[in-house]
C-alpha positions as CSV (number, residue, x, y, z in Angstrom):
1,X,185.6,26.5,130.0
2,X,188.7,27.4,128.3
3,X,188.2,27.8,124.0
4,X,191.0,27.2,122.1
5,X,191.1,29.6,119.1
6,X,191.5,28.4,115.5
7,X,191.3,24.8,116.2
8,X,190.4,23.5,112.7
9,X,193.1,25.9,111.5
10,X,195.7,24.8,114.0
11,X,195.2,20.9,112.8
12,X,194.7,21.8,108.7
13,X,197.9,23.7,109.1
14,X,199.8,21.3,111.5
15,X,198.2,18.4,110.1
16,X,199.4,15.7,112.7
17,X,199.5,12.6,111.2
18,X,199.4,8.6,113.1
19,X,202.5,8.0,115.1
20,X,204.1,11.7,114.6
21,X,205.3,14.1,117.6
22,X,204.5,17.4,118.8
23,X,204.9,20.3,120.6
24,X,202.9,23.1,122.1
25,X,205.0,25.0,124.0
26,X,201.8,27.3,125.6
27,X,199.6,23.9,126.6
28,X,197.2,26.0,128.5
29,X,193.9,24.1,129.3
30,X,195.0,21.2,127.0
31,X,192.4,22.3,124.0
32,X,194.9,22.4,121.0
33,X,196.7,19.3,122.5
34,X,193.3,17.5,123.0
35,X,192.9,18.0,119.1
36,X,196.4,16.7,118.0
37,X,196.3,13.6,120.2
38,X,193.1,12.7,118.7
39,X,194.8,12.6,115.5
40,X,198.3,11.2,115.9
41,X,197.5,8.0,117.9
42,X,198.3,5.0,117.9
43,X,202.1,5.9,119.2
44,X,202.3,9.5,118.1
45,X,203.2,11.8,121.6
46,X,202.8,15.4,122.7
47,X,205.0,17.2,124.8
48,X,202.9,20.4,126.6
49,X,205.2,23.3,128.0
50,X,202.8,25.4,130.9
51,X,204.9,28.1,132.3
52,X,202.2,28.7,135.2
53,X,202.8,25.7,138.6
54,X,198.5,26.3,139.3
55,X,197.2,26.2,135.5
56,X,200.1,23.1,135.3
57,X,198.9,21.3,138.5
58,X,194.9,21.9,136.9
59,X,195.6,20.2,133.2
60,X,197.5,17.5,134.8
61,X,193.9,16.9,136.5
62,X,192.2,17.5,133.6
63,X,194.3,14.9,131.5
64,X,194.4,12.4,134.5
65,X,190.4,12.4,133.4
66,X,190.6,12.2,129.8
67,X,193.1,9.2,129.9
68,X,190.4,7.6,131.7
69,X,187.7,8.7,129.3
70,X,187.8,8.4,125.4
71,X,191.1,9.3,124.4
72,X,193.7,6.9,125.1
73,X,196.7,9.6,126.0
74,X,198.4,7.2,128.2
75,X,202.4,7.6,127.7
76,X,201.8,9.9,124.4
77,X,201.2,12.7,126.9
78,X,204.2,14.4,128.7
79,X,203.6,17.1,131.0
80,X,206.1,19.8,131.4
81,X,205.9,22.8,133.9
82,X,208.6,25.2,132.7
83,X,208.6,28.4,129.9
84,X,209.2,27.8,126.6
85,X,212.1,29.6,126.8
86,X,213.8,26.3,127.7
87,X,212.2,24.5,125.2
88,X,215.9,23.3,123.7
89,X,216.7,22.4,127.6
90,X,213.2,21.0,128.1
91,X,213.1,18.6,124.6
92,X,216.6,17.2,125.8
93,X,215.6,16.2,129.2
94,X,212.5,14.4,127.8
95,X,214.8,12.9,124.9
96,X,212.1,14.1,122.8
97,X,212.7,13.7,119.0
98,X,211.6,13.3,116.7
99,X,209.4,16.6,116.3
100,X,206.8,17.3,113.5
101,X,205.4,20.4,114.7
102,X,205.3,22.7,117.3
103,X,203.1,25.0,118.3
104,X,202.6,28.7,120.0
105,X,200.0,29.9,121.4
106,X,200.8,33.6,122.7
107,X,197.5,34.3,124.4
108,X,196.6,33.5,127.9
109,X,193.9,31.5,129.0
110,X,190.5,32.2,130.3
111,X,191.9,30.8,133.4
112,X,194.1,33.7,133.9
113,X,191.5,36.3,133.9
114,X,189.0,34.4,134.9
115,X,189.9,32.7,138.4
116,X,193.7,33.0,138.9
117,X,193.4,36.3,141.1
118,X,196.2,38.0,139.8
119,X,195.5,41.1,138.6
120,X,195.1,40.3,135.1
121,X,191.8,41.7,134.2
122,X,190.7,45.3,134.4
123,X,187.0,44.1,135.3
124,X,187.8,42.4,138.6
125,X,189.3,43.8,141.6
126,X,192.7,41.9,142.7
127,X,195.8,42.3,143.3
128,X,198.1,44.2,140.7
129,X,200.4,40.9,139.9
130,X,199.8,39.3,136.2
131,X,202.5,36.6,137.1
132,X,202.3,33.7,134.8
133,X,204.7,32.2,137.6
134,X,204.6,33.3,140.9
135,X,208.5,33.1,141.5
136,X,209.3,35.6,139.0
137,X,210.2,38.3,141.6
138,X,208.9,41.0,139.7
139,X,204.9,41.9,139.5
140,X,202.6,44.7,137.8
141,X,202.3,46.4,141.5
142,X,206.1,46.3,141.7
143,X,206.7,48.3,138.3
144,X,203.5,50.6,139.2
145,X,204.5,51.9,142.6
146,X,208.4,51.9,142.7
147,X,209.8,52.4,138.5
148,X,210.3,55.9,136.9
149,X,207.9,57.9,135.0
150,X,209.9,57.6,132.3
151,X,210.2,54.1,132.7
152,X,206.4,53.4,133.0
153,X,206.2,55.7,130.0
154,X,208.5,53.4,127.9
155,X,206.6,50.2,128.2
156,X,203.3,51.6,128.0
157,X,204.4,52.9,124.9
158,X,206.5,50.3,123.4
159,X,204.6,47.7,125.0
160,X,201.0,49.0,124.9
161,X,201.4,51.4,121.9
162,X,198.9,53.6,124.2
163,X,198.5,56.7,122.4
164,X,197.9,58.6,126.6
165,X,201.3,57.2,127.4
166,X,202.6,60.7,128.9
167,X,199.6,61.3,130.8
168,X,198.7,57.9,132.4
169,X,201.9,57.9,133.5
170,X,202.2,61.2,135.0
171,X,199.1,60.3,137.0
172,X,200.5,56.7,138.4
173,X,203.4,58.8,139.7
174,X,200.9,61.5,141.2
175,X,198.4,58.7,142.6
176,X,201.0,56.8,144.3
177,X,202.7,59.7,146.3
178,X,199.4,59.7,148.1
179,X,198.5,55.9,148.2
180,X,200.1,53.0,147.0
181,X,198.5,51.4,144.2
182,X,197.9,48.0,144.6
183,X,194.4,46.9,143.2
184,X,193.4,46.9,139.4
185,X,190.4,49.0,140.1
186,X,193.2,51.3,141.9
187,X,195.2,51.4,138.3
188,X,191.7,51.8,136.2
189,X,190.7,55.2,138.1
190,X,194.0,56.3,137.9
191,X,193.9,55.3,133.5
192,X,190.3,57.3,133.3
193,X,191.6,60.3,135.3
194,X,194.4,60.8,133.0
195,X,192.4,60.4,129.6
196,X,189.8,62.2,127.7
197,X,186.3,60.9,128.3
198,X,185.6,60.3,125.0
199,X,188.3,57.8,125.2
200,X,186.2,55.8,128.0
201,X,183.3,55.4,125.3
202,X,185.0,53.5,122.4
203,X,184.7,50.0,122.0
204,X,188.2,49.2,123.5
205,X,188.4,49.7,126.9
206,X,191.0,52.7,128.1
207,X,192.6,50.3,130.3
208,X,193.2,47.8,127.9
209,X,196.7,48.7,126.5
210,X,198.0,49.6,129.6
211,X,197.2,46.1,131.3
212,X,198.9,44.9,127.9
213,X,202.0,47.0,128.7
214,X,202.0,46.0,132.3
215,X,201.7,42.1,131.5
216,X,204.2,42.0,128.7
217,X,207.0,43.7,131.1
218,X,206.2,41.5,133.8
219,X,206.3,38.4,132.1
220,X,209.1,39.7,129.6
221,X,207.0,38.1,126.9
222,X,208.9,39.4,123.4
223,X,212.3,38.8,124.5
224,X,210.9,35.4,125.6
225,X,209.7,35.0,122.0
226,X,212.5,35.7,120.3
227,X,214.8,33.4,122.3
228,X,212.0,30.1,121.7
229,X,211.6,31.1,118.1
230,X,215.3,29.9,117.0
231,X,215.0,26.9,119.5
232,X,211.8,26.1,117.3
233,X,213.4,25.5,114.7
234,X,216.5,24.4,115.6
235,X,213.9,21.0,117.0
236,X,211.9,20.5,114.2
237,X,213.0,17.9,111.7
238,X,212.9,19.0,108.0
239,X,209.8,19.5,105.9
240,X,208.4,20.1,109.9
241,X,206.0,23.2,110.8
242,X,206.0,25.7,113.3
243,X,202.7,27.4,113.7
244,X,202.4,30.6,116.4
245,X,199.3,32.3,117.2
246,X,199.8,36.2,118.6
247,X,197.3,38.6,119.9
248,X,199.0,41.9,119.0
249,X,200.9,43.9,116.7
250,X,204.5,43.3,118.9
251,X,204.1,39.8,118.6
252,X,202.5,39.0,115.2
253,X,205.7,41.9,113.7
254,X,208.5,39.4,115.9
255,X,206.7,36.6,114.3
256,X,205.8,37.8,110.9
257,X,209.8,38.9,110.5
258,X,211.5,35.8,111.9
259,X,209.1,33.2,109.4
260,X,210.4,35.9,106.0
261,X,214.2,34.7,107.4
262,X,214.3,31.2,108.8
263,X,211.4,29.5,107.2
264,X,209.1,28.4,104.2
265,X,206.3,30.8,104.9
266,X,202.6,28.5,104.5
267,X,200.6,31.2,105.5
268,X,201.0,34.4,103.1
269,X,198.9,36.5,105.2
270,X,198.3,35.8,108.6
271,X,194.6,33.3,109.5
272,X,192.3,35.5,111.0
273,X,189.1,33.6,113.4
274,X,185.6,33.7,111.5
275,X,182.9,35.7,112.4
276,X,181.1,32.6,113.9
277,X,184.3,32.1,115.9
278,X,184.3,35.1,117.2
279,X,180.5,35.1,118.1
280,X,181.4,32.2,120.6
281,X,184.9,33.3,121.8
282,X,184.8,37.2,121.4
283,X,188.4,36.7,122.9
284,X,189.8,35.0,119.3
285,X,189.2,38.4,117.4
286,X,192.4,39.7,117.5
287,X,193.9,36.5,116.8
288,X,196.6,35.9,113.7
289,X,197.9,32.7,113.2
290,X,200.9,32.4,110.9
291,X,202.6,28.9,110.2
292,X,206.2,27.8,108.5
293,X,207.7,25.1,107.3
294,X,211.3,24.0,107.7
């Protein structure tokens, strides 16, 4: 089961109110959305953005149930499978205005590395893809087996800020002049041949920012950030709030830099997760939620 992080934060900052609308452009498994609809019924609607057709064609399931159960979502729910770097297209299409807040929520789900099969954890063995849509022609095996050293070198830096960025990168090239490398468990042994063993022992796994790397250029996650970001705003009515949860530096610096020139800034430091949070969803400890107002 999919746990949203910061939930209570999320809503205090948000704070949805009866008959208001929202967005959450990264809907997910529906947890954040669940929360809002609870709180701007009777009329109030929610439009949810899922880039990814399998993780879309599950929440519609999911809701299908809940509008059935408790929560009356019928007709304040719209359901949108596209990226949120269409939000603009996306909100005109659905005539959907007006908007009191809208929400980002950068991380993917349990889902993802949990059942999806696509390569996006280091502790299962699949298929090197981390696709959040399987149409995007280009997929972590791709960028592994057939890019430049120098190229792999660039995103595991800029993307991964992996300190072993010359090294793991030497060794892909290496490894795949022998065999193709098409399995995560492929890409892991290749990471721990490259680096020091002492750097297999700390608490972050070694191929941790590498995966990050590999995910963020497949996915082309940061430009996609800073395109939605001005579309954000651009939707929101005034006195409205945009609130944006990242999981890394990259993201939380795009973030952080675009709220000091385009909004009222609610959140002087970023929201960290509690320790109790993070004792049930060890995933919500790198979490930063920031949140401005128009």
């Amino acid at each position: 089961m999919h746990i949203p992080v910061l939930p209570k934060e999320v809503i205090e900052y948000l704070d949805p109110k009866p008959n208001e609308n929202f967005i959450d452009c990264t809907i997910g498994e529906g947890g954040h959305t669940t929360a809002i609809l609870e709180r701007n019924k009777p009329k109030g609607k929610v439009l949810g953005i899922e880039i990814d057709p399998e993780l879309y064609q599950k929440l519609k399931s999911r809701m299908a149930e809940i509008r059935n159960s408790k929560l009356e979502t019928r007709n304040r729910l719209i359901l949108v499978n596209d990226s949120y770097v269409n939000l603009a297209e996306t909100v005109r299409k659905q005539r959907f205005k007006p908007v009191s807040g809208i929400l980002f929520d950068l991380g993917f789900s349990s889902w993802h590395l949990e059942e999806s099969g696509r390569g996006f954890s280091f502790e299962k063995n699949e298929p090197l893809d981390m696709r959040y849509n399987p149409e995007n022609p280009l997929t972590a095996e791709k960028i592994v087996n057939n890019w430049s050293e120098r190229e792999i070198e660039k995103i595991l830096r800029e993307y991964g800020e992996e300190r072993f960025t010359k090294r793991i990168a030497r060794e892909i090239i290496q490894e795949r002049k022998i065999k193709p490398i098409k399995t995560t468990f492929q890409l892991v042994e290749t990471i721990k041949k490259s680096t020091p063993i002492w750097y297999h022992h700390r608490r972050i796994h070694p191929a941790t920012r590498t995966f990050q790397a590999l995910r963020i250029a497949v996915n082309d996650e940061l430009n996609n950030l800073k395109k939605a970001l001005p579309q954000a705003v651009e939707i929101l009515e005034k006195d409205g709030r945009l609130a944006v949860i990242s999981f890394h530096s990259l993201e939380d610096r795009i973030v952080k830099n675009f709220f000091r020139e385009n909004l009222k800034i609610l959140t002087k430091k970023p929201i960290r997760p509690s320790l109790e949070e993070i004792e049930i969803n060890p995933r919500s400890r790198s979490a930063k939620l920031r949140v401005g107002q128009k």
